[in-house]
Structures are given as structure tokens and as C-alpha cells.
C-alpha positions as CSV (number, residue, x, y, z in Angstrom):
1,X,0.8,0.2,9.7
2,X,-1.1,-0.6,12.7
3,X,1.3,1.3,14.9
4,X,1.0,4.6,12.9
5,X,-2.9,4.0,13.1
6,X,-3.0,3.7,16.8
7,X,-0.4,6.6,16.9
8,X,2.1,4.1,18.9
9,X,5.9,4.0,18.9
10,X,7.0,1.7,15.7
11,X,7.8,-1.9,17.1
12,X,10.7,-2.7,14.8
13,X,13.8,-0.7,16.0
14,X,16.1,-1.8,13.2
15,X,13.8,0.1,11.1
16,X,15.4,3.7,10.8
17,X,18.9,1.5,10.2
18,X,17.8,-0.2,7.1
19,X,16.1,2.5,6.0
20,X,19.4,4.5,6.1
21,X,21.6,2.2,4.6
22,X,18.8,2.4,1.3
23,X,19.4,6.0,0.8
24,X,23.2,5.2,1.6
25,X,22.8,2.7,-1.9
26,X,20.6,5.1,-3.6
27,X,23.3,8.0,-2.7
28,X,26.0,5.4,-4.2
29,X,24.1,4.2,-6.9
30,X,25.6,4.4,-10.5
31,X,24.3,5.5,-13.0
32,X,22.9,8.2,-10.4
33,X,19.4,8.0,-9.4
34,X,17.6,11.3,-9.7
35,X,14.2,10.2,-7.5
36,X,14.2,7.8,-4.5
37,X,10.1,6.9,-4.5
38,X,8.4,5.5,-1.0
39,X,5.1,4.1,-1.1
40,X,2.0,5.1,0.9
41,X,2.8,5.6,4.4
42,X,6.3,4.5,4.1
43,X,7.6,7.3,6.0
44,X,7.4,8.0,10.1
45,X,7.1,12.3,9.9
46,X,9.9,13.0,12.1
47,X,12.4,11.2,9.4
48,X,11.5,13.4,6.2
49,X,13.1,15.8,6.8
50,X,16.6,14.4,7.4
51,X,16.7,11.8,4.5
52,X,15.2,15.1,2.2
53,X,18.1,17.2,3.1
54,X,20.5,14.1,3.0
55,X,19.2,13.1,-0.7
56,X,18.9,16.7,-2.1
57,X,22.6,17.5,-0.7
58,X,23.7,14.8,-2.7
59,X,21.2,15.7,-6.0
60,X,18.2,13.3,-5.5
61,X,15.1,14.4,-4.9
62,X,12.7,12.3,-3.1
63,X,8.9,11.7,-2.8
64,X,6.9,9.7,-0.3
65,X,4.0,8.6,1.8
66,X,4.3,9.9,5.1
67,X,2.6,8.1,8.3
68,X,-0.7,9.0,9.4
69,X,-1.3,12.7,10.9
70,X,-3.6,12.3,13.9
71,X,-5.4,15.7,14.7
72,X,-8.7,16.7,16.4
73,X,-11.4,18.3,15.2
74,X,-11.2,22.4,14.9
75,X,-14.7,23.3,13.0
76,X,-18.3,22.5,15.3
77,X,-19.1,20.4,11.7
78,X,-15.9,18.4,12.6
79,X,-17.1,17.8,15.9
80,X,-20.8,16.6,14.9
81,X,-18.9,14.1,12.4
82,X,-17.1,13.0,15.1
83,X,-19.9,12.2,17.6
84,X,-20.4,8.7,18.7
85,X,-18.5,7.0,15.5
86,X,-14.5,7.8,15.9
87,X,-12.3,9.8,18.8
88,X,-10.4,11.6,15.9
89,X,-9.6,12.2,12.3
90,X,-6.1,10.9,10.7
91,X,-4.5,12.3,7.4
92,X,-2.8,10.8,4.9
93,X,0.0,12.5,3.1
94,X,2.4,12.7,0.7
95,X,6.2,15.1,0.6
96,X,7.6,15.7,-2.4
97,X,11.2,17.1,-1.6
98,X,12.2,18.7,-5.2
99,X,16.2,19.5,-5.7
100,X,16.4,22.8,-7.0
101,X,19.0,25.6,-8.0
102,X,16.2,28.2,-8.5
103,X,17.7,30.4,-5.5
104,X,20.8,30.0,-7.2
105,X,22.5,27.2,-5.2
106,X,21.5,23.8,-4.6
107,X,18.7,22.9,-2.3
108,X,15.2,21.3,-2.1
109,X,12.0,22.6,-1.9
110,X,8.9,20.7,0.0
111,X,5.4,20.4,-1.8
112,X,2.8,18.6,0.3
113,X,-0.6,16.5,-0.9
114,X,-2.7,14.5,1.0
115,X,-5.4,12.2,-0.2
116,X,-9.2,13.2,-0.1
117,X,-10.8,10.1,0.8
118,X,-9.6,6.5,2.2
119,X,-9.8,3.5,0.5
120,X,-12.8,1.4,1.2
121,X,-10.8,-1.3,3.0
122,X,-8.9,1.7,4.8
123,X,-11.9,3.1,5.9
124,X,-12.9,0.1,8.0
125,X,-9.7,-0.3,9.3
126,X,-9.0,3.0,10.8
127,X,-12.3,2.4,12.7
128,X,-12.1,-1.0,13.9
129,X,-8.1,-0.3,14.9
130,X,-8.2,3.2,16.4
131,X,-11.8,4.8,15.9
132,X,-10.7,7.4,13.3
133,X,-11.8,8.7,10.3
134,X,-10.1,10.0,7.1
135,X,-9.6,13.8,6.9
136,X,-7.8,16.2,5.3
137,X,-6.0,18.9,7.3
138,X,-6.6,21.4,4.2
139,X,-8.6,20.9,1.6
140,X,-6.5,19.0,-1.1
141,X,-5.6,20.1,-4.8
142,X,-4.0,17.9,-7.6
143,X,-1.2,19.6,-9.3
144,X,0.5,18.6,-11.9
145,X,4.2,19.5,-11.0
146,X,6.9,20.2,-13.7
147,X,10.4,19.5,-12.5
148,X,13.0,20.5,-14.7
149,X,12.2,18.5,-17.5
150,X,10.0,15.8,-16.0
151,X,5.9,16.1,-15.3
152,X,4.3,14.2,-12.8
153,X,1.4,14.5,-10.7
154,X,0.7,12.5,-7.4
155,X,-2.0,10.1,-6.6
156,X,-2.0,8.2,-3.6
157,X,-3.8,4.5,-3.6
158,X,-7.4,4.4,-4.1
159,X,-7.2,8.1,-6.2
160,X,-5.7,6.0,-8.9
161,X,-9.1,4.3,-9.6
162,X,-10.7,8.0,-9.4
163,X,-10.8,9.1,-13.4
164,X,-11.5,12.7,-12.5
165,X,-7.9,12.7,-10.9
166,X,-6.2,11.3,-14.4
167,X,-7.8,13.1,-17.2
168,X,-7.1,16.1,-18.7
């Protein structure tokens, strides 16, 4: 966690390797596992991609919490936030990578979420460890995404507690 905050190379190398061998045992798994479900900021960004296309080729569709995104400011209001409390904003977000057959063939489709608002705790954190602030690259919306014959909508941490994110 403190390496994706202070946007520095991970410090375990062995990481990507275990991380492999589980979806290996997911991919092997009987009775076959449809979802493969990482927590919050489970996922360095530049490894998505290839465990999505691995999983979906082999049926499983998977959903989790990517690493920070660092990114500047690109609005003047982004710019007065900025001044004198952090040197840049960090989002949070989540990849859903859906199998599908909707084309007519097997593949995957990529939604993305990101969470509106740290968690208190979080908050101070990203400061104190890297000067940065919580920020949305778009504004987020809350879907709720049907999947062949399964529902679910995706809530990351602190938007658990939030009740206008869970009712109706």
C-alpha cells in the first residue's frame, strides 16, 4: 500500500508469481469458479489486463481493486484545491472484466468505477505518506450491473457505510 501511495516500484518481487499461480488454481478449480474477486487496491494497473484476458479465455470473469492512479490537476479549481495542502490527486478504482458471448464469441468486456471519497483513515494517510488527495478522474456513477443471471453493484470500502449507495 505504501508503495502504490508514493507511486514507487512494489518491494516484493515474488509478488506477480504468487499472484499467478492463484489464478492458475482458480483456472483449475473444480467445481469451476465463475468470479475471481480482489479486494481494494489488490491490483498493480499494468497486470489487469493480462490476468482479465487469461481468466475470461478460460470462462471466469474477474473484478478488483486496482492501485492508486496518480494524476495532476487539469481544471484551475483543481489547481486552487491543490495549493499548499498536497502535490497531486490519486484515484481509486475498481475493473470489472465481464465474460461475455454478446459479440457472438467468447470474450470479456471492461466496466470501470472509482470511489468518490476516501475513507477517513485514508484520507490522512495519503497526506502524511505522499501529499495527495482523493480524486476522481471522472465523475463516478453507481450501476447496478446485470450479468447473465447475476446482479451486483460495486462499492469500494468506506461507500459501504454510505446508505445512499445501498438503497433502492
Amino acid at each position: 500500500w505504501d508503495a502504490s501511495v508514493a507511486n514507487t516500484p512494489d518491494p516484493d518481487p515474488d509478488r506477480y508469481f504468487r499472484l499467478n499461480r492463484l489464478v492458475n488454481d482458480v483456472i483449475r478449480a473444480r467445481p469451476r469458479i465463475q468470479y475471481l474477486v480482489l479486494p481494494e487496491l489488490a491490483l498493480p494497473r499494468r497486470w489487469f489486463n493480462r490476468l482479465a484476458h487469461k481468466l475470461s479465455h478460460n470462462g471466469i470473469s474477474l473484478i478488483a481493486g486496482l492501485e492508486y492512479l496518480h494524476h495532476q490537476p487539469t481544471k484551475k479549481k483543481d489547481l486552487a484545491a491543490l495549493a499548499g495542502i498536497a502535490t497531486g490527486f490519486v484515484a481509486n478504482q475498481v475493473r470489472a472484466s465481464l465474460v461475455t458471448d454478446v459479440l457472438g464469441y467468447r470474450t470479456h468486456m471492461v466496466y470501470v468505477q472509482e470511489k468518490e471519497r476516501p475513507a477517513p483513515a485514508e484520507e490522512v494517510d495519503l497526506h502524511r505518506l505522499a501529499g495527495k488527495l482523493l480524486k476522481p478522474k471522472k465523475q463516478p456513477k453507481k450501476y447496478v450491473i446485470q450479468h447473465g443471471q447475476m446482479r451486483f453493484g460495486v462499492l469500494i470500502c468506506s461507500e459501504l457505510t454510505n446508505i445512499d449507495f445501498r438503497q433502492p
